[in-house]
N, C-alpha and C positions, 0 to 999 in steps of 0.2 A: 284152241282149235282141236277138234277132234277128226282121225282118223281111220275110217269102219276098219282097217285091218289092224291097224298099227299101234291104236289106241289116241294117245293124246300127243301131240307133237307140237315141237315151239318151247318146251318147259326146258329141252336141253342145253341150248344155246350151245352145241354140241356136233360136231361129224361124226366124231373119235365113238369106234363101239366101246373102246378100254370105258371110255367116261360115259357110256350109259352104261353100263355093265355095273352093278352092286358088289364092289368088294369083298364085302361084310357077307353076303349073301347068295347060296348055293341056289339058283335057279335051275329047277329040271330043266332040260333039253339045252344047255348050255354049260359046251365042255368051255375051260380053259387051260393053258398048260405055257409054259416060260422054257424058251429053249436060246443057251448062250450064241452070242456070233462073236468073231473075231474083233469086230465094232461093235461096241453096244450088243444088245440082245432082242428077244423076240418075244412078245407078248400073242397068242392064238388062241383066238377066238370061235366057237364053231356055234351058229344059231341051227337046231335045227327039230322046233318043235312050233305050233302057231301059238302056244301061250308065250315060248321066250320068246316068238316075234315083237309078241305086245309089251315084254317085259322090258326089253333093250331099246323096241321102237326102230328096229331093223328087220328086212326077209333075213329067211332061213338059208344062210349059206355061210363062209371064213371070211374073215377079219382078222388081218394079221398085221401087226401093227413093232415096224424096226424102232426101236429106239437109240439114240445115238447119242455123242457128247454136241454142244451146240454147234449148228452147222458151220455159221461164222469162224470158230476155232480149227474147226480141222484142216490138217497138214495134208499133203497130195498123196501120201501113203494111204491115210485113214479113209480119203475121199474112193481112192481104186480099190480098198476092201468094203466101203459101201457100194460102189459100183459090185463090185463081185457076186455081196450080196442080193440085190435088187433082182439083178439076172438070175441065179439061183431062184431065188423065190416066184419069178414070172414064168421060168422051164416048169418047177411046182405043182403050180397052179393050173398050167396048159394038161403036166401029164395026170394030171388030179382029177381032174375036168374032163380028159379024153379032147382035147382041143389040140387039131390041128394047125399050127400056123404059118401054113405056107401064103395067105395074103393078111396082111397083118394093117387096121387103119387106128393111126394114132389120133387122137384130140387134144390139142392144146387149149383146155376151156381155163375162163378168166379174162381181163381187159387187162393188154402189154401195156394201157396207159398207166394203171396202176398197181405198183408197185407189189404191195402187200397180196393181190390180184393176180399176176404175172408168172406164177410158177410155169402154167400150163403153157402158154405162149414163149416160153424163155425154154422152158423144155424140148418143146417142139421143133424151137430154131437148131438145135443142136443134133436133132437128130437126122440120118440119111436118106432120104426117099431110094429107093430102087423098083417101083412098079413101072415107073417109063422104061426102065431099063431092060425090063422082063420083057414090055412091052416091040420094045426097037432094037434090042440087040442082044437075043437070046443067046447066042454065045457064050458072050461077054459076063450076060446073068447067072449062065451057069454054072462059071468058075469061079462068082463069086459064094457057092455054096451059102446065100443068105434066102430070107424069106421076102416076098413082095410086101414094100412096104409102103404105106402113103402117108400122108401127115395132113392136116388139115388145123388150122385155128380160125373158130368161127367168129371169134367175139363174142360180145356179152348184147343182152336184148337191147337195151340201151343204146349201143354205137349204132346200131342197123335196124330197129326197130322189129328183128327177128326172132321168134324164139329157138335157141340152141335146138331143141330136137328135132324141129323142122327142114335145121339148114342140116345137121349132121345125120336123122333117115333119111332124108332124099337122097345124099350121098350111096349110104350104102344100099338103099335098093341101087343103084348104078353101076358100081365099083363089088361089090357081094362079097366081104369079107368072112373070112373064115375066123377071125378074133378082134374083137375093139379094144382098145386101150385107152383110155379118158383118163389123163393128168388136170389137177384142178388143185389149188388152196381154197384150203379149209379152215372154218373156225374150232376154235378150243373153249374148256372151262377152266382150264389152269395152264396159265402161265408155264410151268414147266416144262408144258409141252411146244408151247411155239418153237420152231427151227431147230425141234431135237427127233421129231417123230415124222416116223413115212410109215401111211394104211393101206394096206391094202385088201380089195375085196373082189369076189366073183360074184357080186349080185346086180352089179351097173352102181348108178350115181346120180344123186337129185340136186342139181347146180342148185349152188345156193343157200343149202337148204339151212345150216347151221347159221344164218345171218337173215332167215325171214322171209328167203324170194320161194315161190313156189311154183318153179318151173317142171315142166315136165322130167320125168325118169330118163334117162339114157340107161334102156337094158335090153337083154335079148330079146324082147318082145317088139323095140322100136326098130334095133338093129340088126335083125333075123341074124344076129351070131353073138357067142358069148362075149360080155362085157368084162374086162377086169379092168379097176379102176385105182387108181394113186393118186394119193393125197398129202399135202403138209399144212400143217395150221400154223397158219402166218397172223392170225387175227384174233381178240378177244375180247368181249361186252366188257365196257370198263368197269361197271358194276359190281361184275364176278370175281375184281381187281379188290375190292371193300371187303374186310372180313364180317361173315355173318350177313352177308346178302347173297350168295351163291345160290338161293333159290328165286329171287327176284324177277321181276318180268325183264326183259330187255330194257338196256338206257337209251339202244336208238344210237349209242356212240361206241366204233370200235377200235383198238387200240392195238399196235403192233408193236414189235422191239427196235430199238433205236438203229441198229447193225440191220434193218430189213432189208436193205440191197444187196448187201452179201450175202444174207441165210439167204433169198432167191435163188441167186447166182448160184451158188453151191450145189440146194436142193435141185436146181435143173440140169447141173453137170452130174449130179450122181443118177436119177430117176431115168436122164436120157443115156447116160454111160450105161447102164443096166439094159436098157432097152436093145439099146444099139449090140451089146456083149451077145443079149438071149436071138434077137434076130434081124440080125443086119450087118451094116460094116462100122467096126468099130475106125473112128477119128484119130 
């Protein structure tokens, strides 16, 4: 399939900018740069030319990508310095951006029926609403020094016959958010990466897209305010499993790690721990 801006898309089998990204290969208009964290480290991304759009197969903006040891294994220590993290990096990104976030609406995209699917909706549950609060008992809201926040999980097109950017613009023309947050599991091309990596990006998010669905963009353009979006790749073409097929068309069959209920679980108490830390009340 071809792309008039983006080029050819479907070859990556792919979310992850790290793995469109050419290693081996110094692309103008694409900085990269490796900065240690406490946990694991950071991989940064910057697109910001229209030939590296075509190059990577992403708009021009950051992609910053935590790497960690596997979620499944971390200890409640390592889980609260990735929480630390996450927050850090979402303050970042807001003051990077010039992004206010005094009404903040979160997306938990994915189906909580399935599993490997589930981060977004598992995230979501974890995290605090406080816009009613603002709403009924200003007060109350104001001592809690946090920012208005709402949550929302749409489901996937399938349950409801709806497609995500339908149910979640309507919202914000409604509600008029000054920042969107979209959590969502993501596909990978290597295994390494399943349940050890969290992306993040300021350009929105196309549900899906690394497993074949070609739903619409969730970005500032649907959302009349900036998109940053968080991702963990829970999934992988089995195919890309086989050495020496890694450029192969899709099998059609996607494969996760055996611990997938935990790396969920994990990934959505750190994503929503962060969230909750940068603007809200933490649990």
């Amino acid at each position: 399939m071809e792309n008039k801006r983006y080029g050819r898309v479907g070859r990556f089998n792919s979310d992850l900018a790290m793995e469109r990204r050419r290693a081996d290969v110094l692309c103008p208009g694409i900085e990269y740069k490796k900065d240690e964290e406490i946990v694991g480290h950071w991989e940064r991304i910057r697109v910001m030319s229209e030939d590296a759009e075509r190059e990577i197969g992403r708009p021009k903006g950051s992609y910053d990508t935590l790497t960690l040891p596997p979620m499944g294994e971390l200890d409640s220590v390592d889980i609260e310095d990735a929480e630390d993290a996450v927050s850090r990096e979402l303050c970042k990104l807001c003051e990077k951006n010039r992004i206010s976030p005094h009404r903040v609406l979160v997306i938990g995209l994915g189906n909580s029926e399935l599993t490997p699917d589930a981060v977004g909706p598992r995230a979501a549950s974890r995290i605090e609403p406080t816009m009613h609060i603002a709403k009924t008992d200003k007060e109350m809201f104001d001592a809690l020094s946090c920012s208005e926040v709402a949550v929302i999980v749409p489901g996937v097109r399938g349950q409801g016959g709806i497609e995500t950017a339908d149910v979640v613009g309507g919202l914000a023309e409604r509600i008029c958010p000054s920042l969107v947050i979209a959590i969502d599991s993501l596909a990978a091309r290597s295994p390494k990466r399943l349940g050890t990596t969290i992306q993040f990006c300021d350009t929105g998010i196309h549900p899906g897209s690394g497993v074949g669905s070609h739903e619409r963009a969730i970005d500032e353009d649907l959302m009349g305010a900036p998109v940053i979006s968080i991702g963990v790749p829970t999934v992988i073409d089995s195919k890309l499993l086989v050495e020496g097929e890694g450029e192969a068309p899709t099998s059609g069959m996607l494969v996760c790690p055996k611990d997938i209920d935990e790396t969920v679980n994990v990934a959505a108490k750190i994503i929503s721990g962060g969230i909750n830390q940068a603007f809200g009340i933490l649990r």
